[in-house]
KESEFI-783497 format. One line per 4 residues: for each residue z, y, x of N, C-alpha, C. Coordinates in steps of 0.2 Angstrom, whole numbers. Layout:
BEGIN
Z Y X Z Y X Z Y X ~ ...
//
This chain:
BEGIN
-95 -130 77 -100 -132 83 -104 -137 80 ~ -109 -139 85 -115 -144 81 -118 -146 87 ~ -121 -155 87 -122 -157 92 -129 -157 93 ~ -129 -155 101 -138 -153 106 -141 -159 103
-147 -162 100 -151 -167 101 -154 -170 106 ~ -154 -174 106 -159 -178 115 -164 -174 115 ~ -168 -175 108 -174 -172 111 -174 -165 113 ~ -170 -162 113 -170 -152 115 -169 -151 123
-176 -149 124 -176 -148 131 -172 -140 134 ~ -169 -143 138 -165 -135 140 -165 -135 147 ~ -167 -128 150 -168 -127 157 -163 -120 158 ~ -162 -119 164 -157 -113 166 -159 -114 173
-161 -106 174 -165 -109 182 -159 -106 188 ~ -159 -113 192 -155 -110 198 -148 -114 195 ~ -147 -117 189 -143 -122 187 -140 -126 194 ~ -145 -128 195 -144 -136 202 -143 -132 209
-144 -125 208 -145 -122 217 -139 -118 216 ~ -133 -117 218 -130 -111 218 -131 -106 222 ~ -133 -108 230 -136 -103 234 -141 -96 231 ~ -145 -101 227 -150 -96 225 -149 -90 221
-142 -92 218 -139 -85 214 -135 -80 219 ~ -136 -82 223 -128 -79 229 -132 -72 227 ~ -128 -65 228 -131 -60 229 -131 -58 235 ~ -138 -55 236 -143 -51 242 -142 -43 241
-140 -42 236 -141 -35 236 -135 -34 228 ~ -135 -25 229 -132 -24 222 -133 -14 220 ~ -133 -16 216 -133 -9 212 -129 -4 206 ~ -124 -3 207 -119 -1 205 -120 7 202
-115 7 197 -117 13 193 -109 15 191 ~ -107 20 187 -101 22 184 -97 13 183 ~ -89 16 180 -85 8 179 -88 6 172 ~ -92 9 169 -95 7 164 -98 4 162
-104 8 166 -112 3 166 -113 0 170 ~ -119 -4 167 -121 -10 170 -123 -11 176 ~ -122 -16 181 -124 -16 190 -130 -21 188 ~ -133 -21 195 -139 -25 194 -138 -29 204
-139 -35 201 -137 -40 207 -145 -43 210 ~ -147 -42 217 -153 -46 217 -153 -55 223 ~ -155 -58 219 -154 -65 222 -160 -67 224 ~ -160 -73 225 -167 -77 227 -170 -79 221
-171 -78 216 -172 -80 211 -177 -70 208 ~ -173 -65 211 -174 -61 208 -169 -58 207 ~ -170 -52 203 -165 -45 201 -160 -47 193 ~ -156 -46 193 -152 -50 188 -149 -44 185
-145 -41 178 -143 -35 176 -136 -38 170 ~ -130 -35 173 -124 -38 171 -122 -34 169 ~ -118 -34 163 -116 -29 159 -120 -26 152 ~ -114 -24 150 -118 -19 142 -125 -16 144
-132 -16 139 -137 -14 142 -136 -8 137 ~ -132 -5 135 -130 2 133 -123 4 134 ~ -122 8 139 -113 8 139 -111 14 136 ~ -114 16 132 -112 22 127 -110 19 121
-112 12 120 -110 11 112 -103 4 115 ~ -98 7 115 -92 3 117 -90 2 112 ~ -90 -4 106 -87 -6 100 -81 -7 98 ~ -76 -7 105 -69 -8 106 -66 -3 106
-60 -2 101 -59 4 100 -53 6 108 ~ -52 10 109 -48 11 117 -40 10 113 ~ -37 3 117 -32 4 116 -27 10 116 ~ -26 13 121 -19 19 121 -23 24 115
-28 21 112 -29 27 107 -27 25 100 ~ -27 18 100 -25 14 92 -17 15 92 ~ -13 16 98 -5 16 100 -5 25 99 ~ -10 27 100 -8 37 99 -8 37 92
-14 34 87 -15 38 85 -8 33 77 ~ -4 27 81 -1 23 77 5 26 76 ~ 9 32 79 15 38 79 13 43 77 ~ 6 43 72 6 51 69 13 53 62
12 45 59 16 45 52 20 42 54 ~ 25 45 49 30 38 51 33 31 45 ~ 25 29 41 26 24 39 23 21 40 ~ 23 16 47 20 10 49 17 4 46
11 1 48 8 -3 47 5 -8 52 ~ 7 -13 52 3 -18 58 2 -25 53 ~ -5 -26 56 -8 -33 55 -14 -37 58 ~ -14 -42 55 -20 -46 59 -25 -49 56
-29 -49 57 -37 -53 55 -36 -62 57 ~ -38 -67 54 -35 -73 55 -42 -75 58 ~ -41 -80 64 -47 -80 67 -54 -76 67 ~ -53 -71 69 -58 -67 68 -63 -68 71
-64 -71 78 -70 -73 81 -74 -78 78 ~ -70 -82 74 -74 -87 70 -77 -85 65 ~ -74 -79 63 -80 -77 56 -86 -75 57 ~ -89 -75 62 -96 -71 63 -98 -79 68
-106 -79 65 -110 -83 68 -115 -81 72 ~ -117 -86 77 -120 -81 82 -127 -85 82 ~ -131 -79 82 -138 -81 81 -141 -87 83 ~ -145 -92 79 -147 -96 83 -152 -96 88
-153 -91 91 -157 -90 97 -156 -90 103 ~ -148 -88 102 -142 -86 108 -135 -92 108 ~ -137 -97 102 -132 -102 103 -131 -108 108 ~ -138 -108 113 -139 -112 120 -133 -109 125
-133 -102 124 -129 -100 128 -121 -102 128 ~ -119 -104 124 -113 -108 122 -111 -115 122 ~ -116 -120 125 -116 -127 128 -110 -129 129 ~ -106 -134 128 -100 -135 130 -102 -144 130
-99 -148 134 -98 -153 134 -90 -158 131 ~ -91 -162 124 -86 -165 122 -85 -174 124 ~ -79 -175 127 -78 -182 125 -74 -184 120 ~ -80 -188 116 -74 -189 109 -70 -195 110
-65 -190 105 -58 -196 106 -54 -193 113 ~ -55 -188 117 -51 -185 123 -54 -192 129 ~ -58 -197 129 -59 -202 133 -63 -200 138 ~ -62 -198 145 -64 -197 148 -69 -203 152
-69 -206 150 -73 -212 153 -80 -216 148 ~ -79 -212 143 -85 -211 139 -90 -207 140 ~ -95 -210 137 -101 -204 140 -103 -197 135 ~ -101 -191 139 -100 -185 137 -106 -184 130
-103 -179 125 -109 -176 121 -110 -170 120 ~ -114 -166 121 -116 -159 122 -117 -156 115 ~ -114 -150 115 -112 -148 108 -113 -139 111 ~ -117 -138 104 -116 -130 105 -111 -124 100
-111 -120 101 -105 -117 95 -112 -112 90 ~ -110 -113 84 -112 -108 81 -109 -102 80 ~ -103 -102 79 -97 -97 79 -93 -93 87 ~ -94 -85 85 -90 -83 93 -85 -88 93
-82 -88 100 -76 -91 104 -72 -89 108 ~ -65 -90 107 -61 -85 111 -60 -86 117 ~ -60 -82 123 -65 -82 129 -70 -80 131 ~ -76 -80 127 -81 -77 128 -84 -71 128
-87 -68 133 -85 -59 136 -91 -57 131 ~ -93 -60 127 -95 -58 121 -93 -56 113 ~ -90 -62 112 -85 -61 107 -81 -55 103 ~ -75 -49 107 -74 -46 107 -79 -41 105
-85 -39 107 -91 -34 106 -96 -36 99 ~ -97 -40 100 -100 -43 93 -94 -46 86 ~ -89 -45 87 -85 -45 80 -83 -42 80 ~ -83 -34 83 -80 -29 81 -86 -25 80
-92 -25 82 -99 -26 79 -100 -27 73 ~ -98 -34 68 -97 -36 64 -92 -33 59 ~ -88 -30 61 -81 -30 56 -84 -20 55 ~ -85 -19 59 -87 -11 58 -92 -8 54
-98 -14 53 -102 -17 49 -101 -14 43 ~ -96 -21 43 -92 -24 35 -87 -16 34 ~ -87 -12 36 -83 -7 34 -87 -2 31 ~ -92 -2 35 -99 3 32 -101 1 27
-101 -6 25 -105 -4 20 -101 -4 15 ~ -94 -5 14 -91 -3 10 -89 4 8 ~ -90 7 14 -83 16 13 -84 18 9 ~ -88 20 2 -88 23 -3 -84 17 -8
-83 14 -8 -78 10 -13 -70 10 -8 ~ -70 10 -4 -63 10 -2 -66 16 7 ~ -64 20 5 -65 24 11 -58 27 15 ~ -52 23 13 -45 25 19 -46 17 24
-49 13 17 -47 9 22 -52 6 26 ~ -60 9 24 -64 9 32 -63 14 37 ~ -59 17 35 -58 22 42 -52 19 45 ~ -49 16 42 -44 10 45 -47 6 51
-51 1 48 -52 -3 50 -60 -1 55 ~ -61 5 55 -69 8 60 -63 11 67 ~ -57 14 64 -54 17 70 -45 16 72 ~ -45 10 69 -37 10 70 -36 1 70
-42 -2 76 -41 -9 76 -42 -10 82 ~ -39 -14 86 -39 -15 92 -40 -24 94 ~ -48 -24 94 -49 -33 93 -48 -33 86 ~ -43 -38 85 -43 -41 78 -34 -38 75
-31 -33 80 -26 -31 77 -26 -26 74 ~ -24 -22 69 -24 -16 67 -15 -13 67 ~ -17 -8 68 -10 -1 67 -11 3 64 ~ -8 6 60 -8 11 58 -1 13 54
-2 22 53 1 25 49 2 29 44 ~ 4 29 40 6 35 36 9 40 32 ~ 7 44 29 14 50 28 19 47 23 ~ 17 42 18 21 41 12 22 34 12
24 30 8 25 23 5 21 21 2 ~ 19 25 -3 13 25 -7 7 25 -5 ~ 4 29 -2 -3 29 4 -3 20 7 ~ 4 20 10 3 14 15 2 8 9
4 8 4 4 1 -1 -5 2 -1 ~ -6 7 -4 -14 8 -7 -17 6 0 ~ -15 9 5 -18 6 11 -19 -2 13 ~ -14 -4 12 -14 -13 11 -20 -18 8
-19 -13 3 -22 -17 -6 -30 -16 -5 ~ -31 -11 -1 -40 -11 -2 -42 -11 6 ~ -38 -14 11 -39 -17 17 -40 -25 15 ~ -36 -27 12 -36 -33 12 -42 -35 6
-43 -30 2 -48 -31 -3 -56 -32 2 ~ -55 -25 6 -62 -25 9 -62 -31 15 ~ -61 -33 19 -60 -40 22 -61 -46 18 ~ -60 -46 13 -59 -51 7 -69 -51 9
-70 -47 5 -76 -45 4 -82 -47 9 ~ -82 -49 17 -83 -51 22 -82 -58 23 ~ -76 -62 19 -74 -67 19 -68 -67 25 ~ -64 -62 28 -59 -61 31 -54 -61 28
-50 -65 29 -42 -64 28 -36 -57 32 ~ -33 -54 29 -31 -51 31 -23 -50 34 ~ -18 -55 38 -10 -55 36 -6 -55 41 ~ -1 -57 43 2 -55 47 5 -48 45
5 -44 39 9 -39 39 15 -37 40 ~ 17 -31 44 23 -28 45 24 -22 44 ~ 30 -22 41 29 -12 40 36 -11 43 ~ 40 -5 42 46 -2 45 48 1 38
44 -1 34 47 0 25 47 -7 19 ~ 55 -8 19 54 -11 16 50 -12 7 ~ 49 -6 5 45 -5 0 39 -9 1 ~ 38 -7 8 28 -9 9 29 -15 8
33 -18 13 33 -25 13 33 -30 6 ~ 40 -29 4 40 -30 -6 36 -33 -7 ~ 28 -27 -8 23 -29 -11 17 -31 -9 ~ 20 -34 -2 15 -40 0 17 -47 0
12 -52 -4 14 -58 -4 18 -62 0 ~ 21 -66 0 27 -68 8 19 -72 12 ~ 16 -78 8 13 -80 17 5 -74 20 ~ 6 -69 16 2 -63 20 5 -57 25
13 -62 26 18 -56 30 18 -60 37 ~ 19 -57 41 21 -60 49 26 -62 48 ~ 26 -68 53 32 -74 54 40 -70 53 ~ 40 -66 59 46 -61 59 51 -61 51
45 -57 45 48 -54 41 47 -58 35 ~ 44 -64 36 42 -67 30 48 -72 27 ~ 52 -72 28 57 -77 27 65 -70 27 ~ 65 -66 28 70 -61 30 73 -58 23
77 -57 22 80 -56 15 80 -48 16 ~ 76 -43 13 74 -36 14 79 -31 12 ~ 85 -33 6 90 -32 3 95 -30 10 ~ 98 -36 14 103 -38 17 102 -37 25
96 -41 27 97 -41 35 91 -35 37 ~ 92 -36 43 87 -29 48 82 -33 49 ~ 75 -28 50 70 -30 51 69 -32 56 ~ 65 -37 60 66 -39 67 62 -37 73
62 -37 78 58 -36 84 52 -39 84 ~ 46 -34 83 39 -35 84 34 -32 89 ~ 30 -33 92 27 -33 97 19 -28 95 ~ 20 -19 97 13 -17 93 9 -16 100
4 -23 100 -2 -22 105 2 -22 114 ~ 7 -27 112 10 -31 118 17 -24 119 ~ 19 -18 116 24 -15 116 30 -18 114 ~ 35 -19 114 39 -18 110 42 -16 105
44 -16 100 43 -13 94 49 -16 89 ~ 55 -12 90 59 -14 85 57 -9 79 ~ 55 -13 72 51 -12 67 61 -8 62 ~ 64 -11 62 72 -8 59 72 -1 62
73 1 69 74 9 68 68 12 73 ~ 62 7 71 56 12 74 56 13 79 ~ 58 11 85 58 13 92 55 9 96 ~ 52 12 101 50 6 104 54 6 111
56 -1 112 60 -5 120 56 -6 125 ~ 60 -6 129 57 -11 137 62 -15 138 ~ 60 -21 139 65 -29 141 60 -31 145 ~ 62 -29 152 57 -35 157 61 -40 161
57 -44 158 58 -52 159 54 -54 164 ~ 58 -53 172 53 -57 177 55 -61 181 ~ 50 -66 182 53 -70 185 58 -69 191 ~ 58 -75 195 64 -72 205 58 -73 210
54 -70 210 48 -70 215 50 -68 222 ~ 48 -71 225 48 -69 233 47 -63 236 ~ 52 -59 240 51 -52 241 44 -52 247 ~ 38 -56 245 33 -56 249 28 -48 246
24 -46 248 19 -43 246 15 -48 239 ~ 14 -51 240 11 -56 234 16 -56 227 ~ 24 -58 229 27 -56 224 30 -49 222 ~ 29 -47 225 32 -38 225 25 -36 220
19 -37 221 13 -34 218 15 -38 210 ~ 16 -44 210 16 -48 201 23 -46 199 ~ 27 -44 203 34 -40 198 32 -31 196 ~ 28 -30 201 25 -23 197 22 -23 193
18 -28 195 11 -26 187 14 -31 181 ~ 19 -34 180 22 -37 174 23 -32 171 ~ 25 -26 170 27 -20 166 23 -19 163 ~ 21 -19 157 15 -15 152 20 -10 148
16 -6 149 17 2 148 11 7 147 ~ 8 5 143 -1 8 143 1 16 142 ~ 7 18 140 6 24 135 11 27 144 ~ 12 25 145 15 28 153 22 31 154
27 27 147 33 32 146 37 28 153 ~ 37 24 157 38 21 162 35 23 169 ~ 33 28 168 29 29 175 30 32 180 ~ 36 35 180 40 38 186 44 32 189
46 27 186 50 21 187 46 18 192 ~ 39 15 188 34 10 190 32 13 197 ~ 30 20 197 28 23 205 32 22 211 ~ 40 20 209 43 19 216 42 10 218
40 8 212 37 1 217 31 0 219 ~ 27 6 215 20 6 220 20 9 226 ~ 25 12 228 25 15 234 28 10 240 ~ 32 5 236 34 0 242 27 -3 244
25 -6 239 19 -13 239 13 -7 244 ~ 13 0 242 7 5 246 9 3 253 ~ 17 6 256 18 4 264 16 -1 267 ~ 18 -7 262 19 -14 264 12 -14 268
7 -13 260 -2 -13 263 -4 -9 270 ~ -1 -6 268 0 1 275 1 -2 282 ~ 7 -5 279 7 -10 287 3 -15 289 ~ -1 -15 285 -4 -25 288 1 -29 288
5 -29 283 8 -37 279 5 -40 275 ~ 5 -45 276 2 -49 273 5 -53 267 ~ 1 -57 263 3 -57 258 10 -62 256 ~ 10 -66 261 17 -71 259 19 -70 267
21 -65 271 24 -62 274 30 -59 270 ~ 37 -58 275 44 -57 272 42 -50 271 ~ 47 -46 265 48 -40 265 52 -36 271 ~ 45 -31 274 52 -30 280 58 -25 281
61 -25 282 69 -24 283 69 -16 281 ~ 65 -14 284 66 -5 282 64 -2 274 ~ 62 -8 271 59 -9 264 64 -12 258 ~ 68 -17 260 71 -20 258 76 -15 251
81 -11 255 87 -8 251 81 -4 245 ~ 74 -1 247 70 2 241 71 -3 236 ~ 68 -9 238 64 -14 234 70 -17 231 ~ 77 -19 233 81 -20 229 85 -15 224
83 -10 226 89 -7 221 84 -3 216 ~ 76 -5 217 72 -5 211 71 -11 208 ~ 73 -16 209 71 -22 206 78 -22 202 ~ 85 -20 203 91 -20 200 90 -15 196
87 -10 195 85 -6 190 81 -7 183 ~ 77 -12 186 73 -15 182 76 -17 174 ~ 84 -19 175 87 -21 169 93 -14 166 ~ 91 -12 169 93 -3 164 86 2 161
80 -3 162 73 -3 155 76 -2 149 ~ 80 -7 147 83 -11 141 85 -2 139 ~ 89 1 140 91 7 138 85 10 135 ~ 78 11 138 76 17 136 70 15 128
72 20 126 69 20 117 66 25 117 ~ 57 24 113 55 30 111 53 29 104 ~ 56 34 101 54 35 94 45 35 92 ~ 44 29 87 39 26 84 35 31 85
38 37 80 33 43 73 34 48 79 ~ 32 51 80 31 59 83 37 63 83 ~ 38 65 74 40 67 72 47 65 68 ~ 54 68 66 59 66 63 54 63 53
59 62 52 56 59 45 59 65 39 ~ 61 66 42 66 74 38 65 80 41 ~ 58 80 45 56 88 49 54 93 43 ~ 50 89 38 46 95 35 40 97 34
39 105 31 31 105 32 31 107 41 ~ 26 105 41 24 106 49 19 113 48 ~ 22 119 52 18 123 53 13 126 56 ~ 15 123 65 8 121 68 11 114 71
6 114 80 7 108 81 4 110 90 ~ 9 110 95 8 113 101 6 107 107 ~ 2 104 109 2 102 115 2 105 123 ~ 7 102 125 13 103 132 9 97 137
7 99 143 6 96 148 8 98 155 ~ 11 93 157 15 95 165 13 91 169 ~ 14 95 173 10 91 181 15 95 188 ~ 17 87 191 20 91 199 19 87 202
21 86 209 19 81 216 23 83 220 ~ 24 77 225 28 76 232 23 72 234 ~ 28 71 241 23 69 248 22 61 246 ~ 27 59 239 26 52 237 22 50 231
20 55 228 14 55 222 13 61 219 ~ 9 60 214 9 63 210 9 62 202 ~ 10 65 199 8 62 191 9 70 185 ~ 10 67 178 12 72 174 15 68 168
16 72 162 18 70 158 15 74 149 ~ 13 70 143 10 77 139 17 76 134 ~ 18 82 131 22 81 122 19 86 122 ~ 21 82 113 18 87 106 23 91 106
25 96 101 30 101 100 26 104 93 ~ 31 101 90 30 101 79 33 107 77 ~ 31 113 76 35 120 74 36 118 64 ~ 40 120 63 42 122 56 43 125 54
48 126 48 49 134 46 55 137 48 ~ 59 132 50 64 135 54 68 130 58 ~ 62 127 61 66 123 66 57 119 71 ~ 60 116 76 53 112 80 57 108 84
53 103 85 55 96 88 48 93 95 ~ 51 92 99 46 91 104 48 82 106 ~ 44 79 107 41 73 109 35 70 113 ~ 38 66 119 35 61 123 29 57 120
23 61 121 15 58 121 15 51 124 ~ 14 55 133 13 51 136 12 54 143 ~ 12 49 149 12 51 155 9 48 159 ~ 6 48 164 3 45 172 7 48 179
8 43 183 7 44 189 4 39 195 ~ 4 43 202 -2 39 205 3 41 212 ~ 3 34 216 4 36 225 1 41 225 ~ 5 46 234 -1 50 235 -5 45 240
-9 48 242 -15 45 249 -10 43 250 ~ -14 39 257 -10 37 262 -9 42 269 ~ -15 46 269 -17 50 273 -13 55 272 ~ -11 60 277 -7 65 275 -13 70 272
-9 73 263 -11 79 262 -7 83 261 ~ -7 88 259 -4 96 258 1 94 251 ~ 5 99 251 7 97 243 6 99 238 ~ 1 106 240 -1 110 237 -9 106 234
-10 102 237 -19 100 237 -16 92 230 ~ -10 90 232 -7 85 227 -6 86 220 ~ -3 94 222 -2 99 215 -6 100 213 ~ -11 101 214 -20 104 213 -22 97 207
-20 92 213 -24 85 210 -20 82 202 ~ -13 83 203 -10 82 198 -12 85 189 ~ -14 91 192 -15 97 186 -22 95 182 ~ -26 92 190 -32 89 187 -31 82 182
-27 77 183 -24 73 180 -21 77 171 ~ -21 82 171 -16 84 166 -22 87 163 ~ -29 90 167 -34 91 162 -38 83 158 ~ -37 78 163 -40 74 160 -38 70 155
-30 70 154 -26 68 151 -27 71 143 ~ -27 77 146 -30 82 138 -35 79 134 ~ -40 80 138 -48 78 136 -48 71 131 ~ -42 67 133 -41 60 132 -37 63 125
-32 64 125 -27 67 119 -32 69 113 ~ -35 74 115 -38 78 110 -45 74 106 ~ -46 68 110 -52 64 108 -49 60 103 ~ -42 57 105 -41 51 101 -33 53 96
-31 58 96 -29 61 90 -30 64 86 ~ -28 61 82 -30 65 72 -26 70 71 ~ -22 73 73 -19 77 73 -24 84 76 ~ -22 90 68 -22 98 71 -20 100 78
-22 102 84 -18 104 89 -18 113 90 ~ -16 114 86 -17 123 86 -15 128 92 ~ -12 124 95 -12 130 105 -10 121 110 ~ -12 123 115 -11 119 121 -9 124 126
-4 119 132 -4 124 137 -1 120 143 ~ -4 122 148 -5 117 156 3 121 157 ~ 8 118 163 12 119 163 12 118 171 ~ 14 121 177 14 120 185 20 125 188
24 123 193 27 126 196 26 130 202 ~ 18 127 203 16 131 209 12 135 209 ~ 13 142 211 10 147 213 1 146 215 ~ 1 140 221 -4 140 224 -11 137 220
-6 133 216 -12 129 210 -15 133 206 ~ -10 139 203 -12 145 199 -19 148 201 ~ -16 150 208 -19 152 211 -27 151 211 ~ -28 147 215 -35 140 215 -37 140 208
-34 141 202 -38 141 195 -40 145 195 ~ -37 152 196 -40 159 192 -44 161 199 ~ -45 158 205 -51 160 209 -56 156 204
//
């Protein structure tokens, strides 16, 4: 940061007036692009001013594409926001006021950043901007590891996989190289081989592993991109930890969205507490209103289930470690519905030479309406849910998918398709 001079005149119109910004009007487009806000001042334009170029890689696809191999790889970029400077032409826009020495009773000094800041809905877009950059103009000196680091980083963490121990070392070595090169540090590493680990420095290892004697003890519980991640047998957990909220509609809502589960191996589970919180809305309860009585036995005996999560483990890798040559590779899609939702679920299915192994992708589900619909039109909806599911599958895995195939129990759906 560096401080504003007296003499720099700086104006922001509508500064002193709030009213003037109030919105008069609005113009809204897809959840992507930009909306357009009109005030007394004029028409204002919020948002990316191209929403096709998203520089953020999608998270559920840095987690897909993290279970191809099963020699894992996790790490971090050390302040990465702070490696990239931000133009001077755009550094007013980061104005901050300091009192030195924490003295509030002193008279403030205005200081602007040169460097992104964590916070700012800019940062994220412009350092991954920068870091992708920094990969391009490297790939022909290290080309695993800009495709690492162009498609398998999410913000400033990266995941990845791959087939051998060796791949994963060399993958290390010319990650940290090319970073280097940017003037980025590369650390925080973790792997689920102790081989990998070995022959990383100790203070370029994450906290967890960096002091663990790799001979004797297990490797410890890591977190990939807010999941759970026991790194020893590769599995990943669910431990939710919530607090004793009030069975209001306000606390019912913050006990259900504490569950992260991007990848939706939880989503059968999660949809019986949305269908509570759905009635509750239903009814016009309000938000710190008692949970009512007809509701209650639901809400309790899914909030007491809550601690039998701990049980459920999904294998890291796709695939066993001892499957083999793979001879294709089948993706599986299902889709049902009742009167209380809808959802589906995808696996792959590994064929080999004499043997095949199927495994949990990933899944969605959704209340139904509120409104009474058909089951048949829920089924319909669900199937559509398994095409989109697909489209999403097939964009963000690196994997061969040599046959796919939608999967429904109902007649009527069939039906509705081949019309």
């Amino acid at each position: 940061m560096v401080p504003v001079q007296n003499c720099e005149v700086g104006m922001l119109i509508g500064y002193n007036c709030p009213q003037a910004l109030a919105p008069r009007d609005t113009i809204t487009g897809q959840d992507d692009e930009p909306f357009a806000i009109k005030t007394d001042l004029g028409w204002t334009i919020v948002g990316y001013d191209d929403s096709s170029s998203n520089l953020i890689n999608n998270l559920i696809g840095v987690l897909l594409r993290y279970r191809e191999h099963p020699e894992a790889i996790m790490c971090d970029i050390e302040k990465m926001f702070h490696q990239f400077q931000v133009n001077k032409d755009d550094r007013d826009y980061l104005r901050f006021l300091w009192w030195e020495g924490g003295d509030l009773g002193n008279e403030p000094k205005e200081y602007r950043m040169k460097v992104h800041l964590f916070g700012a809905a800019s940062s994220p877009g412009c350092a991954n901007y920068g870091l992708k950059h920094l990969a391009s103009q490297h790939e022909n000196e290290f080309p695993s590891a800009a495709v690492f680091i162009k498609r398998n980083f999410y913000v400033d963490d990266g995941l990845k996989s791959t087939e051998t121990e060796d791949e994963a070392r060399k993958l290390v070595v010319e990650a940290r190289e090319l970073c280097a090169r940017g003037g980025m540090r590369l650390h925080k590493f973790v792997s689920n081989s102790r081989a990998v680990i070995e022959d990383i420095p100790s203070d370029e290892r994450s906290a967890g592993v960096k002091d663990v004697n790799l001979k004797k003890n297990d490797l410890p519980m890591e977190r990939a991109l807010g999941i759970k991640w026991c790194v020893e047998s590769d599995m990943f957990h669910f431990h939710i930890e919530t607090k004793d909220q009030t069975p209001t509609r306000r606390g019912i809502l913050s006990t259900v969205a504490s569950i992260y589960d991007p990848l939706g191996f939880l989503a059968p589970f999660v949809l019986i507490g949305k269908g509570v919180l759905q009635e509750m809305c239903h009814n016009g309860v309000s938000w710190d209103d008692p949970l009512p009585d007809d509701l209650r036995p639901r809400w309790e005996k899914w909030k007491n289930d809550l601690l039998n999560l701990k049980q459920i483990q999904i294998p890291g890798c796709y695939k066993p470690n001892d499957f083999g040559k793979v001879i294709a590779v089948e993706l599986h899609h299902f889709s049902d519905a009742s009167t209380r939702g809808y959802g589906q679920c995808s696996y792959l299915r590994f064929i080999g030479e004499d043997k095949a192994h199927c495994t949990l992708v990933s899944g969605k589900a959704r209340v139904a309406h509120i409104k009474v619909v058909t089951i048949p039109r829920l089924e319909l909806t669900a199937a559509v849910v398994s095409v989109q599911m697909s489209h999403m599958l097939k964009k963000e895995l690196e994997l061969v998918i040599d046959r796919e195939y939608f999967w429904t129990d109902s007649q009527v759906v069939l039906g509705y398709i081949l019309q």
